[in-house]
Backbone bond lengths (Angstrom), bond angles and torsions (degrees), N, CA, C in turn:
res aa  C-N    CA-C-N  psi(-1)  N-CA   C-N-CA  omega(-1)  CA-C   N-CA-C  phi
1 X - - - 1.454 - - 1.530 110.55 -
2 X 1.633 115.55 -48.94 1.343 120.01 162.72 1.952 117.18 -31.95
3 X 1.483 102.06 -54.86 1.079 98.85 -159.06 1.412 124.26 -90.47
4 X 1.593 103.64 -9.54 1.866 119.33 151.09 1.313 94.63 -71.61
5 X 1.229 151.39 -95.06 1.645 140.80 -126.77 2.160 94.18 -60.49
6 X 0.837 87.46 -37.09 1.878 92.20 -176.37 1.911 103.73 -71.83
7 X 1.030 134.01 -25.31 1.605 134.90 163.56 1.653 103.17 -75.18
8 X 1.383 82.68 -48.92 2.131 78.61 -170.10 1.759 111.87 -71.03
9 X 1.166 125.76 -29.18 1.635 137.38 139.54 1.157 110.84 -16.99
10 X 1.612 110.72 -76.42 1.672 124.00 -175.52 1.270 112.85 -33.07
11 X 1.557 100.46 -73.60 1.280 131.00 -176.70 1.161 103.69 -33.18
12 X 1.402 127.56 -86.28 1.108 126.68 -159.36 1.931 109.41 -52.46
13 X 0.983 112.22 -46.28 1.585 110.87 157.64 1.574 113.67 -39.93
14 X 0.836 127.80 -49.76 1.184 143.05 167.90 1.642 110.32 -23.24
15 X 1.816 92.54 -93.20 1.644 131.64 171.72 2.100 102.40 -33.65
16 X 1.722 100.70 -42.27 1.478 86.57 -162.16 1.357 106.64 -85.43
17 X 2.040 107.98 -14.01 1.617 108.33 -176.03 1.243 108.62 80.45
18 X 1.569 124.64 13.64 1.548 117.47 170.57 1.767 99.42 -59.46
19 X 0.961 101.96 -49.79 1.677 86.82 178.93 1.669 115.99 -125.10
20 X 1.360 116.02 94.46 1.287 91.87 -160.26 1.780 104.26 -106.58
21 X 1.026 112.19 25.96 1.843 128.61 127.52 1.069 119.78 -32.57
22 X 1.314 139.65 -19.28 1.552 139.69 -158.47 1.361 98.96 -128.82
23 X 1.211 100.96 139.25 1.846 113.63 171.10 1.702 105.83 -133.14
24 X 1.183 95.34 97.59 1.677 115.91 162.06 1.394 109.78 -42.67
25 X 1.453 141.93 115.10 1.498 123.52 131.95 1.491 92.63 -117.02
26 X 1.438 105.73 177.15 1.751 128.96 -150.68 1.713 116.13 -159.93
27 X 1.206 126.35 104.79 1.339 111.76 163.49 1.602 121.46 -118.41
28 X 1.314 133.90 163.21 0.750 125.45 174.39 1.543 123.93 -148.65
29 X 1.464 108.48 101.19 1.404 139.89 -162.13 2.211 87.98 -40.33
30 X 1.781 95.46 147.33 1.537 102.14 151.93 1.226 114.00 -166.24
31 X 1.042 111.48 141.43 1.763 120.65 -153.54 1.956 99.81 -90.28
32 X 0.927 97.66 -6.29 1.295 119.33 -162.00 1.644 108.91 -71.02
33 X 1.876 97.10 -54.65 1.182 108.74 -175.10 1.623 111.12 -122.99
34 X 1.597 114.16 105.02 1.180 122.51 175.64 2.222 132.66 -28.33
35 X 1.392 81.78 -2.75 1.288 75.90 -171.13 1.458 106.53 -123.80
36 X 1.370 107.88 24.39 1.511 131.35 -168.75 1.356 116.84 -131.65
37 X 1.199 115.42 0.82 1.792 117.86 -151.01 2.060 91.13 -140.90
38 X 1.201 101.62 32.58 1.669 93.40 176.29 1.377 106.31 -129.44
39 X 1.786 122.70 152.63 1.490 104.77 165.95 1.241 133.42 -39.86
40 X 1.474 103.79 -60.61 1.675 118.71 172.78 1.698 123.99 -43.79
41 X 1.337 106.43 -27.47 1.281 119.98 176.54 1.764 111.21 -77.54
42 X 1.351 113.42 -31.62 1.405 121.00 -151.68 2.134 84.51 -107.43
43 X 1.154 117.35 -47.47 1.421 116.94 160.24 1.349 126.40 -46.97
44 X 1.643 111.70 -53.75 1.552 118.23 177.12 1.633 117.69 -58.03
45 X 1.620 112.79 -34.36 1.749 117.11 167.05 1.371 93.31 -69.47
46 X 1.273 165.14 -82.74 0.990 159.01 -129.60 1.378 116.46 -38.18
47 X 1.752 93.76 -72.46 1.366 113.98 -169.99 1.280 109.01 -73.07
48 X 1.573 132.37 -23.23 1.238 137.11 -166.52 1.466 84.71 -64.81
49 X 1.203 131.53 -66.04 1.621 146.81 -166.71 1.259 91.90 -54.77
50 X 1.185 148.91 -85.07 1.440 141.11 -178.00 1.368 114.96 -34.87
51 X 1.405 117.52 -42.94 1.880 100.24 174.61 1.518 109.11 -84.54
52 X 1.408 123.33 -21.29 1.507 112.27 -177.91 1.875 96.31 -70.54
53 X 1.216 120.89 -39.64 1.488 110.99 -159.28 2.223 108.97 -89.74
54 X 1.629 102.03 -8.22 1.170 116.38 -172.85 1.839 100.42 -143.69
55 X 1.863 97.90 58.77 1.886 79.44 175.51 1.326 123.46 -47.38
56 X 1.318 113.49 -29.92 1.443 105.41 -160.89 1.572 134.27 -81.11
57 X 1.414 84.16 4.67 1.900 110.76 157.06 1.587 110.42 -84.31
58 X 1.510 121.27 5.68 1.336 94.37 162.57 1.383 131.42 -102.91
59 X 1.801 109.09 27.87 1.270 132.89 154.05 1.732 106.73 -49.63
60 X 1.007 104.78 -40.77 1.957 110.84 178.48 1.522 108.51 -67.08
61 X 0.842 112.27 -38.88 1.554 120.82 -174.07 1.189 125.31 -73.05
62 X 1.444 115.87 -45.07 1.456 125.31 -154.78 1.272 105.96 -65.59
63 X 1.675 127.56 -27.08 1.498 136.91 -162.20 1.489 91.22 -53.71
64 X 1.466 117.80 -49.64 1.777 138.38 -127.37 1.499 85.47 -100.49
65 X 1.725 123.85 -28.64 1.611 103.18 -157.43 1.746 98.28 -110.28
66 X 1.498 117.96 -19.46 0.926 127.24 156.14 1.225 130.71 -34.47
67 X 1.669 118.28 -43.67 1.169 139.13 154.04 1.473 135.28 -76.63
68 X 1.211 108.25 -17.35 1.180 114.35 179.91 1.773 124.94 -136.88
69 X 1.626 96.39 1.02 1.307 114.06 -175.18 1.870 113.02 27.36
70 X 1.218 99.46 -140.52 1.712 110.21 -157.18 1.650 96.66 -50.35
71 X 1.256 138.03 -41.67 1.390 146.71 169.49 1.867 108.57 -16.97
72 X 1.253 99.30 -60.47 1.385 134.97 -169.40 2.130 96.77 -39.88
73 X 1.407 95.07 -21.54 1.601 92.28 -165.04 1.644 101.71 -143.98
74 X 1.299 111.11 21.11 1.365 132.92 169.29 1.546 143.00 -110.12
75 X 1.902 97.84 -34.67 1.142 90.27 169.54 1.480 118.03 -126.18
76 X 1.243 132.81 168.99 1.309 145.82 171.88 1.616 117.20 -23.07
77 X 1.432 87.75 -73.74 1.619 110.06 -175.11 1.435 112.10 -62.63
78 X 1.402 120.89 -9.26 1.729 115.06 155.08 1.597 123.41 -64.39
79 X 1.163 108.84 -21.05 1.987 108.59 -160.06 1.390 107.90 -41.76
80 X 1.798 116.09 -35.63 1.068 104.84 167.94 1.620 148.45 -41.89
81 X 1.765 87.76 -38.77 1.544 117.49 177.11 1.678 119.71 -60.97
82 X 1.511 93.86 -41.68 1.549 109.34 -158.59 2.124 91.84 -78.51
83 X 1.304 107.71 -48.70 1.420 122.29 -179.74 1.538 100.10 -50.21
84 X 1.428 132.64 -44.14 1.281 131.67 -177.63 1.817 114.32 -94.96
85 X 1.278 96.06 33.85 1.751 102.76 165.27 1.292 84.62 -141.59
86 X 1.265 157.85 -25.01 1.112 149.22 135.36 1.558 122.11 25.79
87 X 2.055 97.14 -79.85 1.739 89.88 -140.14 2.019 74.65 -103.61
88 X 1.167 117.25 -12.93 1.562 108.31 167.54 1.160 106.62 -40.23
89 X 1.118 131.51 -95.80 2.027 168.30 114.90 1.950 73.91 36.61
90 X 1.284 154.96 -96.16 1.399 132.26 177.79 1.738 133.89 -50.02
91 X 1.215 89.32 1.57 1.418 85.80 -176.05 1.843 98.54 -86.68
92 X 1.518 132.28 -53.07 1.055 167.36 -80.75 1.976 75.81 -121.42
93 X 0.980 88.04 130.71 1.960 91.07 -178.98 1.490 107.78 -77.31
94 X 1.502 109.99 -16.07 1.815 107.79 165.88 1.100 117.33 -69.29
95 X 1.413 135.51 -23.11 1.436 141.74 -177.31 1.551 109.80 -70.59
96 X 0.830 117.44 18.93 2.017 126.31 -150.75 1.502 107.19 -4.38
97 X 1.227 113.74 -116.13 1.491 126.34 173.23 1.596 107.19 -87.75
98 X 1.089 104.81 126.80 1.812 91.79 167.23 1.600 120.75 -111.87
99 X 0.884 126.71 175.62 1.413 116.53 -169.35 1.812 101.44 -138.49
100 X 1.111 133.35 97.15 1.455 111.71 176.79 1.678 116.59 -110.30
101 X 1.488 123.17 138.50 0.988 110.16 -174.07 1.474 95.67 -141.85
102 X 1.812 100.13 137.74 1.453 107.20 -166.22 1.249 81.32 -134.41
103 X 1.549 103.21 134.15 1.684 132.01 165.40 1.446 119.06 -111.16
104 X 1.259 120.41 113.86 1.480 148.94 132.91 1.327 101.76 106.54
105 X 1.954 102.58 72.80 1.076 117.18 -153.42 1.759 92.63 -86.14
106 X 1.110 140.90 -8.50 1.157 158.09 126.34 1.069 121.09 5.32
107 X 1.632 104.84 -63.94 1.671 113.74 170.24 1.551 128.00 -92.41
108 X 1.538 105.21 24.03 1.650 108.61 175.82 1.952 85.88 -78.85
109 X 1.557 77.86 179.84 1.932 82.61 179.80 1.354 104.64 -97.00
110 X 0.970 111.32 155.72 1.544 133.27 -154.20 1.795 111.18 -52.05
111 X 1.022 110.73 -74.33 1.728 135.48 165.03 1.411 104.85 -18.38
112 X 1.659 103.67 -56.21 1.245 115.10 -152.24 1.638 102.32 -83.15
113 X 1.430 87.34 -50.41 1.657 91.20 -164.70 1.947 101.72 -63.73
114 X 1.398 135.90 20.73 1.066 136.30 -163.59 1.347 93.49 -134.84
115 X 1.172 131.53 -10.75 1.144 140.32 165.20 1.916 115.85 -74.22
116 X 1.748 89.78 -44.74 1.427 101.84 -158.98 2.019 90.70 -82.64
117 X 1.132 112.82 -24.01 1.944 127.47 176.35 1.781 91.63 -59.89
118 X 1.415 114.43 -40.51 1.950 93.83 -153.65 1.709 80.05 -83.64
119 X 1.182 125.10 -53.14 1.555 107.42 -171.20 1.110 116.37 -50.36
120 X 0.898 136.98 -46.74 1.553 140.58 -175.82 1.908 107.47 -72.36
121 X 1.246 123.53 -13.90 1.383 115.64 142.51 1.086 122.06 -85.19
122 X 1.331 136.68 0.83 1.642 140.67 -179.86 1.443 92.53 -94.84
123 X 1.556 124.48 -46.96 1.378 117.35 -178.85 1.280 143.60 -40.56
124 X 1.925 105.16 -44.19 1.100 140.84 -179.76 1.733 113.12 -87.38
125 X 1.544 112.32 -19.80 1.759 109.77 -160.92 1.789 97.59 -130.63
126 X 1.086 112.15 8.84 1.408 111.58 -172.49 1.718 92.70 -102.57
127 X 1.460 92.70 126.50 1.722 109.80 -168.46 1.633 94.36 -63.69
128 X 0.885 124.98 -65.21 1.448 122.35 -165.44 1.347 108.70 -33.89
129 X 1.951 115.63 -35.57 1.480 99.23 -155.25 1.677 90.96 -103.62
130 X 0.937 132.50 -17.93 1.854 137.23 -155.00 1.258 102.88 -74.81
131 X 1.272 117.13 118.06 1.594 121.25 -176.38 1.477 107.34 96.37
132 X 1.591 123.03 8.49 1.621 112.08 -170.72 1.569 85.39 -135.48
133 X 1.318 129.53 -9.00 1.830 96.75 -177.61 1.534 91.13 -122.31
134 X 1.221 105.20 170.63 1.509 110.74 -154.15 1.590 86.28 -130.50
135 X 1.688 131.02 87.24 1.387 122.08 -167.45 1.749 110.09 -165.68
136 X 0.983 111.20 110.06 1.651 112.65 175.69 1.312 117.29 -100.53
137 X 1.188 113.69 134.83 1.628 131.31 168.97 1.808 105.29 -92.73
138 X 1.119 88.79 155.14 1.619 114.91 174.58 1.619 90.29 -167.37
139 X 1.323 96.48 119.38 1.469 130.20 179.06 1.646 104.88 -130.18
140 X 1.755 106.60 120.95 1.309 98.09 173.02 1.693 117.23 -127.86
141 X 1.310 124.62 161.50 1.803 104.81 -158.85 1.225 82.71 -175.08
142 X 1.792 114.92 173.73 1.428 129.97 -178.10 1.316 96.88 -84.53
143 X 1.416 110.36 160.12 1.429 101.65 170.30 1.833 119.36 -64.87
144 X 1.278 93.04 149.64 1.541 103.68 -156.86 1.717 91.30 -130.38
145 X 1.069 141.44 141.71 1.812 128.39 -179.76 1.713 82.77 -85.34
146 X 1.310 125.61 -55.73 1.712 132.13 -168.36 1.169 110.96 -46.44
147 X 1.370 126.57 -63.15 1.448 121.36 -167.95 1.092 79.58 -94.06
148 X 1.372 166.08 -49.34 1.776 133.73 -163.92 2.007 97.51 -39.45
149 X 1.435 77.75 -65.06 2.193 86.62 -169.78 1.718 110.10 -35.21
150 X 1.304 123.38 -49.46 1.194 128.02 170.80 1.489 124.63 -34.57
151 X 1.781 106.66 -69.73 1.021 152.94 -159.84 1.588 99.07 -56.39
152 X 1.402 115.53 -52.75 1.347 134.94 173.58 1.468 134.94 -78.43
153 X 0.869 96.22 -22.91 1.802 131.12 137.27 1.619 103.59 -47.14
154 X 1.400 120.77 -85.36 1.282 100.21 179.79 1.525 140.29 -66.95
155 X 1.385 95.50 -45.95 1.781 108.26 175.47 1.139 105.74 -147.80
156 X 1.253 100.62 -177.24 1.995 103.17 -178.09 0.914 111.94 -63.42
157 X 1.577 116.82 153.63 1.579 112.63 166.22 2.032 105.49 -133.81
158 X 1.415 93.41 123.98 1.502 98.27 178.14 1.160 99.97 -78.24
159 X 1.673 108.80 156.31 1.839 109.48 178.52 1.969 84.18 -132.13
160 X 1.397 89.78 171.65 1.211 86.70 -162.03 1.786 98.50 -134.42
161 X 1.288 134.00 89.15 1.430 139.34 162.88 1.394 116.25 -3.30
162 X 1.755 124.64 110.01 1.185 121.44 175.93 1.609 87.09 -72.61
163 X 1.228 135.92 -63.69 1.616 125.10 -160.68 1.838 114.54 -42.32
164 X 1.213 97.15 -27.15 1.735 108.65 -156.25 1.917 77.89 -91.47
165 X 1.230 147.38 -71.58 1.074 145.78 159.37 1.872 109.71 -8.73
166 X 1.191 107.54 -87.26 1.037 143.81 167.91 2.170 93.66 -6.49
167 X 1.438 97.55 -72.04 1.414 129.74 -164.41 1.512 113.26 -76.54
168 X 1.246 103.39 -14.56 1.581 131.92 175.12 1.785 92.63 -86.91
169 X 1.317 106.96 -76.53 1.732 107.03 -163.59 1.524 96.72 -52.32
170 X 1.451 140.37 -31.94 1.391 130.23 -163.13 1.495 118.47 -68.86
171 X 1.442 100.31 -30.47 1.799 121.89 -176.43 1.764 98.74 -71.20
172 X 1.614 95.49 -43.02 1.477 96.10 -163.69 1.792 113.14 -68.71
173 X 0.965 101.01 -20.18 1.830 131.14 -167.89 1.750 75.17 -80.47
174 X 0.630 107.36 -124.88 1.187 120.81 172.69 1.274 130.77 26.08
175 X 1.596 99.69 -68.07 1.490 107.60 157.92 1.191 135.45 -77.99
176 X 1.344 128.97 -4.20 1.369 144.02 164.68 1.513 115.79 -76.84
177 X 1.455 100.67 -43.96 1.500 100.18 -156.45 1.897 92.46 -84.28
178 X 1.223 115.35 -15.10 1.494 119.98 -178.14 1.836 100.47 -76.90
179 X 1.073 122.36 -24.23 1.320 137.00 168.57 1.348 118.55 -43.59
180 X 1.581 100.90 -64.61 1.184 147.75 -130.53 2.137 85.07 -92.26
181 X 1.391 92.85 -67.31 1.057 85.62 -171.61 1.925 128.62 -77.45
182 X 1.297 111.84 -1.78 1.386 128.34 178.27 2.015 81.46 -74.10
183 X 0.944 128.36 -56.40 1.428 125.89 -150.91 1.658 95.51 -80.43
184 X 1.358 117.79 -50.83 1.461 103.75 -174.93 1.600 111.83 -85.78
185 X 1.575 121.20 32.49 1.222 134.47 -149.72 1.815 116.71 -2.62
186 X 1.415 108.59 96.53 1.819 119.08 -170.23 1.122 81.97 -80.03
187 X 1.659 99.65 163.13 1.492 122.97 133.24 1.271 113.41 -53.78
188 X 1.360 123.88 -177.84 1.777 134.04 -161.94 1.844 73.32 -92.53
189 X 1.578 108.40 -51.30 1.371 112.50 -149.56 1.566 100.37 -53.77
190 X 1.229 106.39 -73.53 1.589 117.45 -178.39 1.308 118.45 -37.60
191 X 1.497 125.45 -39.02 1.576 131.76 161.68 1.380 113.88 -47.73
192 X 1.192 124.12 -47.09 1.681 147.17 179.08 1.649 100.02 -51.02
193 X 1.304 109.00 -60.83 1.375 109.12 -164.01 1.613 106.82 -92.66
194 X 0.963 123.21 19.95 1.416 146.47 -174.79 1.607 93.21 -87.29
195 X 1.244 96.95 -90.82 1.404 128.29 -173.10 1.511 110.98 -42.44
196 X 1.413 126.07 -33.56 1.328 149.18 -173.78 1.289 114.35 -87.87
197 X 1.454 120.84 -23.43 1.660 134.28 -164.44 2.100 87.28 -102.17
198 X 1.417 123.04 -48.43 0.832 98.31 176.23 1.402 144.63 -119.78
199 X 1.638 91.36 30.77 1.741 122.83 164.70 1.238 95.47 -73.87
200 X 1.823 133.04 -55.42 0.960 129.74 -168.76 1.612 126.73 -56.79
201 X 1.664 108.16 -36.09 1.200 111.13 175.03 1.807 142.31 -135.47
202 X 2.188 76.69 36.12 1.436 95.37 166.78 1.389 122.69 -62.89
203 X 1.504 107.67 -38.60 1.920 104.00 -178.48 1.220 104.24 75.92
204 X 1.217 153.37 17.95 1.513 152.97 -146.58 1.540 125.21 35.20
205 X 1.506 118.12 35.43 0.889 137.62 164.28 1.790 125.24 -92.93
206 X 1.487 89.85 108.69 1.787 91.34 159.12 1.363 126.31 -69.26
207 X 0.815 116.40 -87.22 1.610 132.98 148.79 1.774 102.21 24.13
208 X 1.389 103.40 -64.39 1.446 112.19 174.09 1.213 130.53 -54.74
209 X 1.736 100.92 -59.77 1.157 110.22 177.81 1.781 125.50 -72.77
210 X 1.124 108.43 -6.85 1.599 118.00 165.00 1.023 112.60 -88.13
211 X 1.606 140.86 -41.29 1.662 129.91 160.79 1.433 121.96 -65.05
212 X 1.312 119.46 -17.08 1.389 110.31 152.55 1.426 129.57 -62.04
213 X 1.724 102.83 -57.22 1.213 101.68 173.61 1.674 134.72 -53.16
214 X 1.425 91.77 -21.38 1.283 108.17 -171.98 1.545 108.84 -88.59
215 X 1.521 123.64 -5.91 1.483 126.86 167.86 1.606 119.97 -85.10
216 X 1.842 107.43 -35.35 0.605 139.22 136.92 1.715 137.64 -8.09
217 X 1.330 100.49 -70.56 1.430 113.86 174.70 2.081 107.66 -84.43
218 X 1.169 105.00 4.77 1.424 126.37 -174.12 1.945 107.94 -85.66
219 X 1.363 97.23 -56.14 1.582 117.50 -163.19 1.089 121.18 -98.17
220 X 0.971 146.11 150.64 1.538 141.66 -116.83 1.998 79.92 -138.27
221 X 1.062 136.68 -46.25 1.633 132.83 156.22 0.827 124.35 -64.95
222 X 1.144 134.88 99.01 1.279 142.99 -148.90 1.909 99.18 -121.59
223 X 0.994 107.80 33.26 1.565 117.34 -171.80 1.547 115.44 -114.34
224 X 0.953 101.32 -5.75 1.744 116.91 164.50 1.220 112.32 -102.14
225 X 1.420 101.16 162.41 1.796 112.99 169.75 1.411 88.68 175.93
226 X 1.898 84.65 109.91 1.729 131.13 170.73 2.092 89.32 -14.74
């Protein structure tokens, strides 16, 4: 949820041109679907987004696809290739600022996503490039001990309190559903088990617990909860 409201932010910065210095790309890892959960997969959106929003970085590229055409963004055994048009394509004063943000880097596959961790410490610690590309990451994931160690290695990494989360959604529950029920005038009882039905199966999710409520404040039965 963090890491949609923070793209759709961008974006709209983006759309209005308050800063149009900045070039957004975005991926977002899923374990779900095999063709979504690999470095090469989570690299290949990247750069695709960087040459659609900055063609004129695909002066870096063309050497690599020229030779290897559609391949170049197909198979495995390229990552090397794609990683070494990379920190060119940031160096390049057309690339302005870039901004990349990859969500639930957690759920790439294992191999890979440890692959995609050592480049991204070569990116940040390799003398040649440090002080020449102009590009921030924000990477967000469950806690992981592996990629934390990495991660911290390169730059800071904020962590974020399931209890303090946790203690956050309860207030918010709370105060909604007390809302909620002055307007759809509850029983004490039904308010009670309101609040209890979706403390129990928020998971530390907002996101959730606001489209419920929000179906909720819709339907005239108010005796369910998803």
């Amino acid at each position: 949820m963090i890491s949609s409201f923070l793209v759709h932010k961008l974006e709209e910065k983006e759309k209005a041109r308050e800063d149009s210095a900045i070039t957004l790309v975005y991926y977002f890892c899923n374990n779900k679907d095999e063709s979504c959960n690999t470095a090469l997969a989570l690299l290949r959106g990247l750069l695709l987004q960087l040459l659609r929003k900055r063609p004129i970085l695909f002066n870096y590229a063309e050497g690599d696809y020229n030779k290897m055409k559609d391949r170049l963004f197909k198979l495995f055994e390229n990552l090397d290739s794609l990683w070494r048009i990379l920190p060119k394509m940031l160096k390049d004063n057309d690339a302005s600022k870039v901004c990349v943000l990859v969500d639930a880097l957690d759920e790439c596959e294992r191999s890979s996503r440890q692959s995609f961790l050592t480049y991204l410490e070569k990116l940040f610690t390799m003398p040649q490039l440090v002080g020449n590309i102009n590009i921030k990451f924000l990477i967000a994931c469950r806690l992981n001990r592996k990629i934390d160690k990495i991660l911290c290695m390169v730059r800071n990494c904020l962590r974020l309190d399931l209890a303090n989360i946790n203690a956050d959604l309860s207030k918010f529950i709370n105060d909604r559903v007390n809302t909620l029920s002055s307007r759809k005038r509850y029983l004490i009882s039904l308010k009670q088990n309101v609040k209890i039905a979706l403390t129990n199966k928020a998971r530390g999710t907002f996101l959730w617990v606001s489209l419920v409520l929000e179906d909720l404040g819709k339907e005239d039965d108010l005796t369910k909860v998803p």
